[in-house]
C-alpha positions in Angstrom: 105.3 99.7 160.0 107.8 98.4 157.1 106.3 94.9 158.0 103.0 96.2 156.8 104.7 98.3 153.7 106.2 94.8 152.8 103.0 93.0 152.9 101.5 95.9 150.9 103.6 96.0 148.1 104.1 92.2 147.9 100.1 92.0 147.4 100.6 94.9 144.3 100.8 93.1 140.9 103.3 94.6 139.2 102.8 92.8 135.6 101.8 94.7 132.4 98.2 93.9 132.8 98.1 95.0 136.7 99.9 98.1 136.1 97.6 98.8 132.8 94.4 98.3 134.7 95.4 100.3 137.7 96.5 103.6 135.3 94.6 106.3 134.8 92.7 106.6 132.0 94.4 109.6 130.0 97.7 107.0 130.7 95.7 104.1 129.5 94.5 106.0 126.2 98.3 106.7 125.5 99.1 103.2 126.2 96.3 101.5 123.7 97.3 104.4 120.9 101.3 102.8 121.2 100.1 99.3 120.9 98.0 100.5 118.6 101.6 102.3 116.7 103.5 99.2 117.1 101.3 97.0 115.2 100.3 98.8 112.7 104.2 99.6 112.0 104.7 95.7 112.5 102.3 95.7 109.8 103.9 97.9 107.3 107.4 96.1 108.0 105.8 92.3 107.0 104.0 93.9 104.0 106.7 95.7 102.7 109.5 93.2 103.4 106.8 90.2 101.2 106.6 93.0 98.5 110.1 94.0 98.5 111.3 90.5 98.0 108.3 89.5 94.9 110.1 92.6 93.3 113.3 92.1 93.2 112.5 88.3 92.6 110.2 89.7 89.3 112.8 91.9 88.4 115.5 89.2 87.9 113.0 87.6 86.1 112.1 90.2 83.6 116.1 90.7 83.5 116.3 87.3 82.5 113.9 87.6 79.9 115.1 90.8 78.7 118.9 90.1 78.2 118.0 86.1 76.9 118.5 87.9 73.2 114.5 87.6 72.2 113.3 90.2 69.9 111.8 92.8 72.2 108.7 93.0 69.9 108.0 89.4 70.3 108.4 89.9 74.4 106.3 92.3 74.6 103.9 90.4 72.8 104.3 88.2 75.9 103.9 90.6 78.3 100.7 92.8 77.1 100.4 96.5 77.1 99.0 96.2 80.9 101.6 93.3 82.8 101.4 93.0 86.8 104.8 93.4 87.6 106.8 96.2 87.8 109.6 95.9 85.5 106.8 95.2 83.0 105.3 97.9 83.4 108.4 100.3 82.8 109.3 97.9 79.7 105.5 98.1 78.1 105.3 101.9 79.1 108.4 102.1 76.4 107.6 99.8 73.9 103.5 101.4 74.0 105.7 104.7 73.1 107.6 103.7 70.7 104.8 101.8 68.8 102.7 105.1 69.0 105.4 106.9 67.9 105.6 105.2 64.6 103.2 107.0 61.6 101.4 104.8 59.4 104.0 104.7 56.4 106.6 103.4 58.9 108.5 106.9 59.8 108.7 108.2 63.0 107.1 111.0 64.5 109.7 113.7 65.6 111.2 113.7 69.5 110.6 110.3 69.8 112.9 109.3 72.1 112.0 112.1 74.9 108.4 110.6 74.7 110.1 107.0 75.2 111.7 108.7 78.1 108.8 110.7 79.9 107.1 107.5 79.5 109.1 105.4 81.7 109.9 108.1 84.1 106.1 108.1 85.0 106.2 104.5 85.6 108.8 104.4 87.2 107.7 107.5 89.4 103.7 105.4 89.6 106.1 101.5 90.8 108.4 104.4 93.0 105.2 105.4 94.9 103.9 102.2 95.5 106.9 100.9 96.8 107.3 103.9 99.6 103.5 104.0 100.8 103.4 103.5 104.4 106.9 104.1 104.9 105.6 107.5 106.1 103.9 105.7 108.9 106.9 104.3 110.3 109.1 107.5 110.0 106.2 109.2 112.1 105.3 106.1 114.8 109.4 105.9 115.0 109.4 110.2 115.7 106.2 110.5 118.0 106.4 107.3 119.9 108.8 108.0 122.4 107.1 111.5 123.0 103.4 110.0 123.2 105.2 108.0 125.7 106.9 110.5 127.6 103.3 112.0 127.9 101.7 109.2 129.6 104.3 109.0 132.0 104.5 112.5 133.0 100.9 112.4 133.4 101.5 109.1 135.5 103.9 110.7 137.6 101.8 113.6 138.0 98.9 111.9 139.2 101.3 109.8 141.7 102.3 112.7 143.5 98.6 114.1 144.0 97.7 110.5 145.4 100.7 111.1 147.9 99.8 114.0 149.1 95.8 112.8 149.5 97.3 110.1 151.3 100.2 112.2 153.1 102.4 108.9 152.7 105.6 108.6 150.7 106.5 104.7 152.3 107.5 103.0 148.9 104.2 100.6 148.5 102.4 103.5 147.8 104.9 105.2 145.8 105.9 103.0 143.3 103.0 101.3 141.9 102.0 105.1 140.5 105.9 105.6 139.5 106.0 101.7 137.5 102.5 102.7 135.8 104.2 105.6 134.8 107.2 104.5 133.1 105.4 101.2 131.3 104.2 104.4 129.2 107.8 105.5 128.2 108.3 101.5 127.7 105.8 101.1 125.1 106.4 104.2 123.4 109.9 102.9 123.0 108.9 99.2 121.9 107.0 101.4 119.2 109.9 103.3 118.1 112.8 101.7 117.5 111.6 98.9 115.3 109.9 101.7 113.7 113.4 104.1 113.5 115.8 100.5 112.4 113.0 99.4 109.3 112.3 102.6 108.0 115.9 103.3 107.3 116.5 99.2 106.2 113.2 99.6 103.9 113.4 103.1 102.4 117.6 102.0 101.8 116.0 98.7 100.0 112.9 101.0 98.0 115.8 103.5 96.6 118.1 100.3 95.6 114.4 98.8 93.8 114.3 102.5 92.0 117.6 102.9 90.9 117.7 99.9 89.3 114.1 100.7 87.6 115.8 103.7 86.5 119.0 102.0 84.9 117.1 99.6 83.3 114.8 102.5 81.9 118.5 104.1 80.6 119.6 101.0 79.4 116.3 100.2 77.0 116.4 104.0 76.1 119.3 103.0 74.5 118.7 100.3 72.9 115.7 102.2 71.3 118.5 105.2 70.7 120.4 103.7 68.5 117.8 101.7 66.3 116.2 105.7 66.3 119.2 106.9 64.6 119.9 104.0 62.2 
């Protein structure tokens, strides 16, 4: 008899694809939806992490340019009233303000400077947003995951104990095939999460790093404009 339970389990393929074709198909569903998760979450992390890096790399740029002692009419000449990058953008928002703020004989229209700021803090609210879309995604694949997961295997493990007792066996062949179908479920739901748990802390710590310095460069040209304001 444990001959023949040998020679029956040895015959079982226990790789990923045996154990996925032999699941059920509620436990297959859960199985495809946490691929599914985990690449879509890969995703996000290569898109954000490509983004994150042209940002900071424009933003040193645009620091560069800023600080070099040029005339901040003239570089916003350079720029345009619609530039692509994000820095840009809070720098033109400003500049557009300040220009409209200006009445035809050369004086300037009262509360100025609160316009110069409400300005930028929409941009830099609009470049915000844009940096922490789809972060979202991976807070939720990194919180569900494991409990998508835990589903299929609990289903597996369910259905692995009504097949014993149809079969009125419990020798280990036919035992742990339903058990190991079971747990790839919990597997995967895992493989989805945790990458998804570690990046969304790394990105959303780098997105609030981007912002903050969006927003001291935002006080610093506030005031700049400030003081030419009051003289």
């Amino acid at each position: 008899m444990e001959t023949e339970a040998l020679a029956l389990a040895q015959e079982i393929d226990f790789s990923m694809w045996g154990l996925f074709a032999r699941a059920t198909l509620t436990v297959k569903l859960v199985m495809l939806l946490l691929v599914l998760a985990s690449f879509w979450a890969w995703a996000i992390i290569i898109q954000k992490h490509i983004l994150y890096r042209a940002t900071r790399r424009e933003a040193d740029r645009f620091d560069q340019s800023f600080w070099s002692g040029e005339p901040l009419d003239e570089l916003f000449e350079q720029i345009g009233a619609q530039p692509e990058g994000s820095s840009e953008k809070i720098f033109a928002a400003g500049m557009v303000e300040w220009r409209r703020s200006h009445r035809n004989d050369g004086g300037l229209i009262a509360g100025a400077q609160a316009r110069i700021d409400r300005s930028m803090d929409v941009a830099i609210a609009k470049e915000a947003e844009g940096l922490q879309r789809g972060l979202p995604v991976l807070a939720t694949v990194g919180s569900t995951a494991p409990f998508v997961g835990l589903f299929g295997t609990v289903w597996g493990i369910m259905t692995a104990f009504i097949e014993i007792a149809e079969q009125q066996n419990t020798n280990l062949a036919v035992v742990a095939p339903g058990i190991a179908e079971a747990l790839l479920a919990t597997g995967l739901g895992l493989l989805a999460a945790i990458p998804a748990v570690i990046f969304y802390n790394k990105l959303s710590a780098d997105s609030d790093r981007i912002v903050a310095g969006y927003e001291a460069f935002a006080d610093e040209f506030a005031t700049i404009l400030s003081r030419q304001l009051d003289s």
